[in-house]
One Martini backbone bead per residue (centre of mass of N, CA, C, O) as a GRO file, in nm:
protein
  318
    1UNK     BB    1   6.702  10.408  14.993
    2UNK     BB    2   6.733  10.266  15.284
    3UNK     BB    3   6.659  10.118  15.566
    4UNK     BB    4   6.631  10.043  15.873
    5UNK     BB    5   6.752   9.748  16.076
    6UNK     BB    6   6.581   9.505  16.197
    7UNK     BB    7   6.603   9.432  16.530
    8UNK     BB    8   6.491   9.158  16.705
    9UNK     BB    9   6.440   8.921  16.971
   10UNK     BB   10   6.617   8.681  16.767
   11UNK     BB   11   6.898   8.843  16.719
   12UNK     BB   12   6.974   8.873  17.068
   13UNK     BB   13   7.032   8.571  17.057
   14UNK     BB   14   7.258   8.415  17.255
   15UNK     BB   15   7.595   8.396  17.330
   16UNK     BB   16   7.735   8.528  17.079
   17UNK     BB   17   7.581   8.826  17.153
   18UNK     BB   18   7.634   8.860  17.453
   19UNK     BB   19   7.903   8.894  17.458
   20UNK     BB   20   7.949   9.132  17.253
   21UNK     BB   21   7.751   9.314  17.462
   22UNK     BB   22   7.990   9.249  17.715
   23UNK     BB   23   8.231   9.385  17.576
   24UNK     BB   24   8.118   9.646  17.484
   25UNK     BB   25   8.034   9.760  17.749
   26UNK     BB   26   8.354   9.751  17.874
   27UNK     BB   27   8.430   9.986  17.685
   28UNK     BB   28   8.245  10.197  17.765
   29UNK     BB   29   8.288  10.205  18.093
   30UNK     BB   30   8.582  10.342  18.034
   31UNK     BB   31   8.488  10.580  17.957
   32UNK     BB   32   8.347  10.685  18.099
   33UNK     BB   33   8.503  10.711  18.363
   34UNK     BB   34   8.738  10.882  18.222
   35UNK     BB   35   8.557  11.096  18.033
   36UNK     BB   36   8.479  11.015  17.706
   37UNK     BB   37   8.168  10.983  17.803
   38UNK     BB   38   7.828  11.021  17.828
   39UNK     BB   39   7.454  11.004  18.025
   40UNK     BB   40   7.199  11.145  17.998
   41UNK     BB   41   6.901  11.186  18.111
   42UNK     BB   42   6.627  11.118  18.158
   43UNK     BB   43   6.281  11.132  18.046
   44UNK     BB   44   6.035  11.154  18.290
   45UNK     BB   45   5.680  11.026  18.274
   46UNK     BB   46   5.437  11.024  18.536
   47UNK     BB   47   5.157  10.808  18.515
   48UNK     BB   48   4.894  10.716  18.720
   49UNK     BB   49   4.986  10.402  18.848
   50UNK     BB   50   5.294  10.363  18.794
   51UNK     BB   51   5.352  10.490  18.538
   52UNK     BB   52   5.592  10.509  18.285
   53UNK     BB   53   5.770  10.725  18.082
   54UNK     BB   54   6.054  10.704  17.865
   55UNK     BB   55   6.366  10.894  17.753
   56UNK     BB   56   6.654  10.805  17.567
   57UNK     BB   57   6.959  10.975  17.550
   58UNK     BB   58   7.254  10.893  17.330
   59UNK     BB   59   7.650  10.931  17.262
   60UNK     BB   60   7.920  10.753  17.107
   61UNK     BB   61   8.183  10.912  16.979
   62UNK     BB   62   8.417  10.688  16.978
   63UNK     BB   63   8.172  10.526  16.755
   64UNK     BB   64   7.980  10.708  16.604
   65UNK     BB   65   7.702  10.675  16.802
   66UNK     BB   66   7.333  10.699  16.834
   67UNK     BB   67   7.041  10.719  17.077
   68UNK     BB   68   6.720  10.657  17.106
   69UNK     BB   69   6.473  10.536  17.381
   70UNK     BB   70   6.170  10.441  17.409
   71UNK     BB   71   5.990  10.370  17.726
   72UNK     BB   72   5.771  10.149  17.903
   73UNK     BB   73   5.635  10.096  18.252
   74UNK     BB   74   5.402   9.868  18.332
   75UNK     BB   75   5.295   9.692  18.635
   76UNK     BB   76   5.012   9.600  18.551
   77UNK     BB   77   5.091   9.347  18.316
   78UNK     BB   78   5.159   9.075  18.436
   79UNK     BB   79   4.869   9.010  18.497
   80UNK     BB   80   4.786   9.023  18.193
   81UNK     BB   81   5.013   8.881  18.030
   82UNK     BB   82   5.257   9.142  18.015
   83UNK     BB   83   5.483   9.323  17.956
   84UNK     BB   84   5.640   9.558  18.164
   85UNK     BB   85   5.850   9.652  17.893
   86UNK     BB   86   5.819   9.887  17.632
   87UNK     BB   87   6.023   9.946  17.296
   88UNK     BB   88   6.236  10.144  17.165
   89UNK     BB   89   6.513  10.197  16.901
   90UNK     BB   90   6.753  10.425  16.799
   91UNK     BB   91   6.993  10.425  16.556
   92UNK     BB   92   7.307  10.660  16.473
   93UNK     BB   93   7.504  10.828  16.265
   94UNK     BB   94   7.695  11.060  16.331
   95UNK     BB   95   7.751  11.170  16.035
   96UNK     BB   96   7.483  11.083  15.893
   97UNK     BB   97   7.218  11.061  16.088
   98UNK     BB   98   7.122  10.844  16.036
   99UNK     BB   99   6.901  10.540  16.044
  100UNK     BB  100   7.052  10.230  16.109
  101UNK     BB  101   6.862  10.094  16.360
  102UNK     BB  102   6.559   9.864  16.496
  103UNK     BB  103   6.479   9.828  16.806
  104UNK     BB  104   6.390   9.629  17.063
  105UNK     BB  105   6.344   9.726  17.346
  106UNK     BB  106   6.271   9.512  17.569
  107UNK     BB  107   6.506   9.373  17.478
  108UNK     BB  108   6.752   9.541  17.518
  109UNK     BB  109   6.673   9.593  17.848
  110UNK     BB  110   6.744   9.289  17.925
  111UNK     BB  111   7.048   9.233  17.774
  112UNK     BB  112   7.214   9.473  17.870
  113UNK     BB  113   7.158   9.436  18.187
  114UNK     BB  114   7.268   9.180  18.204
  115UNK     BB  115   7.548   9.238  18.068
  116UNK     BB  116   7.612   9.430  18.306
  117UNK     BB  117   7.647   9.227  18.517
  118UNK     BB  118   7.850   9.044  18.364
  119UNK     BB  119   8.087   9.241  18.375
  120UNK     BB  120   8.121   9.229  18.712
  121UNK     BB  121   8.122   8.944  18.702
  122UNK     BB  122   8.411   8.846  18.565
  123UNK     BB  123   8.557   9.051  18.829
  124UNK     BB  124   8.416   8.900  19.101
  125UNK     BB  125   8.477   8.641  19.042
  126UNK     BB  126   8.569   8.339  18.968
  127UNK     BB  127   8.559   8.094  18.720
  128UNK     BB  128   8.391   7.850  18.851
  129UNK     BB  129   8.092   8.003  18.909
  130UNK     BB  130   7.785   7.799  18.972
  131UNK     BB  131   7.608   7.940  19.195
  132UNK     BB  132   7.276   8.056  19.133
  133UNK     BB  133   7.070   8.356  19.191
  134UNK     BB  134   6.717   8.420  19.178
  135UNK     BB  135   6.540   8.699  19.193
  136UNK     BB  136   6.281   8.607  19.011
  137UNK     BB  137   6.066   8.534  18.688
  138UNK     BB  138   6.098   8.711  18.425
  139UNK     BB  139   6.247   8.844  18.179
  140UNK     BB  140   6.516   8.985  18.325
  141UNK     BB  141   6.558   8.767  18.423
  142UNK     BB  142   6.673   8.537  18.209
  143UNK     BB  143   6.863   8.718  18.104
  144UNK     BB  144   7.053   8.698  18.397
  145UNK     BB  145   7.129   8.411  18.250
  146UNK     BB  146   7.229   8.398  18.005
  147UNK     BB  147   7.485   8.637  18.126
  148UNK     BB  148   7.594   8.411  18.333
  149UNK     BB  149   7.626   8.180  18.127
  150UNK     BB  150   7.852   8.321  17.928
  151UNK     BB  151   8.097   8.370  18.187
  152UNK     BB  152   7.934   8.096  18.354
  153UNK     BB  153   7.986   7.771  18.499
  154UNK     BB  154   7.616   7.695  18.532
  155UNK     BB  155   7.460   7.449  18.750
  156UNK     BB  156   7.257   7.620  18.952
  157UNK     BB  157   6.914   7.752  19.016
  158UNK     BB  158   6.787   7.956  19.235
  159UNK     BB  159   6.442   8.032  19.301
  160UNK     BB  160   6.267   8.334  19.369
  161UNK     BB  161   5.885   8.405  19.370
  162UNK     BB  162   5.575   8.513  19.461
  163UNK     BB  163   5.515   8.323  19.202
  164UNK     BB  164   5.513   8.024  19.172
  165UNK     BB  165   5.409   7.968  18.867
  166UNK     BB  166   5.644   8.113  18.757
  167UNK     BB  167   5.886   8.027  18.856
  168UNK     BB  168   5.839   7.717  18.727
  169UNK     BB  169   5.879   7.819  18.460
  170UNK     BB  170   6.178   7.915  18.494
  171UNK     BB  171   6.257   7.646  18.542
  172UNK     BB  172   6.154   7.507  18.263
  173UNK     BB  173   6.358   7.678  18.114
  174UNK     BB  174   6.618   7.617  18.218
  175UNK     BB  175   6.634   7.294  18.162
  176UNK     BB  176   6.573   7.339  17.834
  177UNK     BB  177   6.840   7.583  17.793
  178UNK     BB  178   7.042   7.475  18.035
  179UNK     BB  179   7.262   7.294  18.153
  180UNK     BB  180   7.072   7.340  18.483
  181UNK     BB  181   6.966   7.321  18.776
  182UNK     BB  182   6.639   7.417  18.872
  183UNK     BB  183   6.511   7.553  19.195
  184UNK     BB  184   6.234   7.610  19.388
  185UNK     BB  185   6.206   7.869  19.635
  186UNK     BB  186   6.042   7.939  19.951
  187UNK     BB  187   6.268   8.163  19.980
  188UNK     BB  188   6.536   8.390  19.994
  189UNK     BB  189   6.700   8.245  20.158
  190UNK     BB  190   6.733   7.981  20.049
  191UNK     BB  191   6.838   8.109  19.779
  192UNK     BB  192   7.084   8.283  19.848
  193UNK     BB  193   7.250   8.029  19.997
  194UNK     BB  194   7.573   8.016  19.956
  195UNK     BB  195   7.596   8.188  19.688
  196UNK     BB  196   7.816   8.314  19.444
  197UNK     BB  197   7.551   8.414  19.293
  198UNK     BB  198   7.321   8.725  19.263
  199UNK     BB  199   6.989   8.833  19.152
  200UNK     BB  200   6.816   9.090  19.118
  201UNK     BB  201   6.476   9.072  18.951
  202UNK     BB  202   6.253   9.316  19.001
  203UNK     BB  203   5.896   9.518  19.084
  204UNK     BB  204   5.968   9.689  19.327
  205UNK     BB  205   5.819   9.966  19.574
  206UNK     BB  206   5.983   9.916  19.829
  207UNK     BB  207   6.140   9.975  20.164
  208UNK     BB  208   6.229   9.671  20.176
  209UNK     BB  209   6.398   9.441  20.205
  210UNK     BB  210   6.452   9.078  20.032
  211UNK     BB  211   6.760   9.096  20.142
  212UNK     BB  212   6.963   9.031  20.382
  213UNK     BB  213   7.271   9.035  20.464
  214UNK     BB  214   7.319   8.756  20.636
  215UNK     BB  215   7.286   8.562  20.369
  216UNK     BB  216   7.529   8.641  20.259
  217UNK     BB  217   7.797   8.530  20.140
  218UNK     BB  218   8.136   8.552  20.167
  219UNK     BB  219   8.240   8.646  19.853
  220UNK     BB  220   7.974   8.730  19.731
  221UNK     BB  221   7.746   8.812  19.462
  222UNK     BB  222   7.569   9.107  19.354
  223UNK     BB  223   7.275   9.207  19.133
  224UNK     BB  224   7.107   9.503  19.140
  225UNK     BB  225   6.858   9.632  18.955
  226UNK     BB  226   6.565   9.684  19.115
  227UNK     BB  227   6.313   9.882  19.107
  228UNK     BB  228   6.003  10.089  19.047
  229UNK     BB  229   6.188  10.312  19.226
  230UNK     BB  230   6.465  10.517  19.367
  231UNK     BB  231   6.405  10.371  19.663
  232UNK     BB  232   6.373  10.110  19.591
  233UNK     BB  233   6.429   9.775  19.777
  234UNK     BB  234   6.631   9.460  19.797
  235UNK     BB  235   6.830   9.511  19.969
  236UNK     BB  236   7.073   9.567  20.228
  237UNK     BB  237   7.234   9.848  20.322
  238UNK     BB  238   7.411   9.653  20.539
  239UNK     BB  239   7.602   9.507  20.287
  240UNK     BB  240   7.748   9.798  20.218
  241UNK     BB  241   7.951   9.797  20.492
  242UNK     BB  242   8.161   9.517  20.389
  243UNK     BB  243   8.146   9.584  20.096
  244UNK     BB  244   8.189   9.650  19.722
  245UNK     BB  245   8.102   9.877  19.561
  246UNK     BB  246   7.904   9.915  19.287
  247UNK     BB  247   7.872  10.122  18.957
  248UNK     BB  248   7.819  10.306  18.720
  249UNK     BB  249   7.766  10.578  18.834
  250UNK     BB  250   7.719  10.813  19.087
  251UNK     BB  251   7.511  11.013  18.997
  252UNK     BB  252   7.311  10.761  18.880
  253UNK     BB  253   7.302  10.649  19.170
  254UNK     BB  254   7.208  10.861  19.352
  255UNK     BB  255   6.927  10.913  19.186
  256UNK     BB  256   6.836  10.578  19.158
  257UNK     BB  257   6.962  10.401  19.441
  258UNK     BB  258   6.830  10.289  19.740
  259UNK     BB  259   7.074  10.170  19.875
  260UNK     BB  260   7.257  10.376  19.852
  261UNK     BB  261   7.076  10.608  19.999
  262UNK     BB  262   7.017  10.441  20.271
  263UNK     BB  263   7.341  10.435  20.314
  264UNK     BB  264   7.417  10.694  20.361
  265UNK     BB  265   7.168  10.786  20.556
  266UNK     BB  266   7.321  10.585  20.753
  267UNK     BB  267   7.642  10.574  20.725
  268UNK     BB  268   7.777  10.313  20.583
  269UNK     BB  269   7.818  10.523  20.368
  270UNK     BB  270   8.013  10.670  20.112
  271UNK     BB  271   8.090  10.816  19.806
  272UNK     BB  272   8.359  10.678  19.794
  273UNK     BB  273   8.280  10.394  19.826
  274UNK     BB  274   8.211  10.436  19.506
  275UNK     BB  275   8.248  10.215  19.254
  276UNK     BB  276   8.246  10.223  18.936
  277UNK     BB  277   8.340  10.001  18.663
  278UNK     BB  278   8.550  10.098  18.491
  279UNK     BB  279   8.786  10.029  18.749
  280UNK     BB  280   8.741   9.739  18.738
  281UNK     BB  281   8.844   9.690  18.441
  282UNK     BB  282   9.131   9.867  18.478
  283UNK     BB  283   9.249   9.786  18.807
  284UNK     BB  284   9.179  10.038  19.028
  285UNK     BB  285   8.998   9.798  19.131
  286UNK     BB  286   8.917   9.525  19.368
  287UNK     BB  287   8.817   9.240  19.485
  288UNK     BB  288   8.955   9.021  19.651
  289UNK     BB  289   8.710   8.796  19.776
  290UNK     BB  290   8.500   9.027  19.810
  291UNK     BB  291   8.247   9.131  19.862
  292UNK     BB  292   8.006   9.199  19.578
  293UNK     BB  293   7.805   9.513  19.481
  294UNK     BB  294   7.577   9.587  19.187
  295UNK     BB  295   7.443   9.862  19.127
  296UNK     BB  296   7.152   9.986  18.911
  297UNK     BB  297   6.970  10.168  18.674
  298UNK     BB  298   7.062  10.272  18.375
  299UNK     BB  299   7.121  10.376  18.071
  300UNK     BB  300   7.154  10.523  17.795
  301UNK     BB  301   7.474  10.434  17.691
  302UNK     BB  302   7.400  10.120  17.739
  303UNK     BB  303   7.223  10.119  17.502
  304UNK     BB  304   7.403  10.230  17.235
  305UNK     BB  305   7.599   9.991  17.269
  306UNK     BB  306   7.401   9.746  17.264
  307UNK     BB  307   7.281   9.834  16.968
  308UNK     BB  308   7.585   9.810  16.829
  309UNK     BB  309   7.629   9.493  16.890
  310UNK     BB  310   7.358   9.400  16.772
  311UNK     BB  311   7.412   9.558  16.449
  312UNK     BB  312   7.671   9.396  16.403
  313UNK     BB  313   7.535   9.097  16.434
  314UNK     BB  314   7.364   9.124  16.189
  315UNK     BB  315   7.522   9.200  15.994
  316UNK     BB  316   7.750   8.953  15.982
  317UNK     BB  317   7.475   8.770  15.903
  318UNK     BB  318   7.401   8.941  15.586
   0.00000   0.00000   0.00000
């Protein structure tokens, strides 16, 4: 009996491997949207100064596959100059219980967000869209480059993050790794300004906003990742009075996205208003033009969808 598939983060990389989970991704958004699959909650588990630990299980029936992913996110972690997020996936096929293939948490939680971003990202952008925006300058930001250069031809990219020299390695290795100009840029205002497409990933705990509303151009695209907490605020909730809302779930939404949470309790928005992703992709909303805005919280049936994608991509060079 052979075990379990190891899937590394050299296996993750590459413009056809992320394709492959951005598509996988947005057929799975049409099953959630419609009721056809669901994302159990995670269970959370915070000790120490912000330290949490996270158990995520989830099954996705008509593709016969389910993981649970272990991942732990240290903040105190980028300081030590370790990664923010470790973890371990396991994939297992339904009919026979086996435990298919032992995937990198960390680099799987990278690729899967950002390639969700990139799934919005194709349907509320230009096809031409290539000014993009990136506020942070993690392991996060890298995927979320990657993913939005997957589906957009970018050419240029701004970047702000609060510790000047991390921003500037992600411009030398943007500079190294893609067609792109990137540049550092001294505040968020001048980096989002006039942007066609922004994306935050942060590791804020705060609930002021980094992004104000009026700095965003009008039918620009925003992916909003979030901070490391609920509550945690990247956007101005005052940019969803205006935008189209776009959520992964409304459920998981309501429970984990500060800005919907802010935006809900100051009255700019309704639950209403918070339109699916699965919905965006079926053509029952579109953008049409409009400022839109898309924030996650990442789920649980996310990773497993995204781990599917990624062993059968190591499957087919084998």
């Amino acid at each position: 009996m052979t075990g379990p598939a190891m899937v590394t983060a050299v296996d993750m990389a590459g413009t056809r491997r992320m394709v492959r989970v951005i598509d996988t991704l947005g057929e799975m958004f049409v099953d959630l949207a419609a009721g056809r699959t669901r994302s159990p909650a995670r269970t959370v588990i915070e000790h120490g100064d912000e330290r949490v630990l996270l158990v995520s299980p989830a099954v996705w029936e008509r593709r016969g596959v389910g993981s649970v992913k272990i991942t732990t996110l240290t903040p105190d972690n980028p300081g030590r100059g370790l990664p923010l997020i470790h973890g371990i996936v396991a994939l297992t096929d339904l009919e026979t219980g086996q435990i298919t293939a032992l995937l990198d948490g960390a680099e799987l939680t990278a690729v899967r967000t950002g390639a969700v971003a990139a799934v919005a990202t194709r349907r509320c952008t230009a096809d031409d869209a290539e000014d993009l925006a990136v506020i942070g300058a993690g392991v996060q930001a890298r995927a979320l480059v990657r993913a939005m250069a997957a589906v957009r031809p970018i050419r240029t990219v701004r970047i702000f993050s609060r510790t000047r020299a991390r921003a500037e390695r992600f411009a030398d290795w943007i500079d190294d790794t893609h067609p792109a100009r990137a540049t550092v840029c001294d505040s968020v205002k001048t980096a989002v300004a006039d942007a066609a497409i922004i994306c935050t990933a942060t590791s804020t705990s705060d609930n002021r906003p980094l992004i104000e509303a009026d700095w965003v151009a009008r039918g620009a695209h925003v992916n909003a990742i979030g901070g490391t907490h609920p509550d945690a605020i990247e956007l101005d909730p005052a940019l969803l009075a205006d935008a189209l809302a776009v959520v992964e779930d409304r459920t998981a939404a309501l429970d984990g996205a500060g800005e919907i949470r802010a935006a809900l309790a100051a009255g700019v928005l309704t639950v209403d208003d918070l339109h699916e992703l699965g919905t965006l992709l079926t053509g029952e909303v579109r953008a049409d033009g409009r400022t839109t805005v898309l924030r996650t919280v990442g789920m649980s049936i996310e990773d497993t969808a995204a781990a599917l994608a990624l062993h059968e991509a190591a499957v087919a060079v084998t």
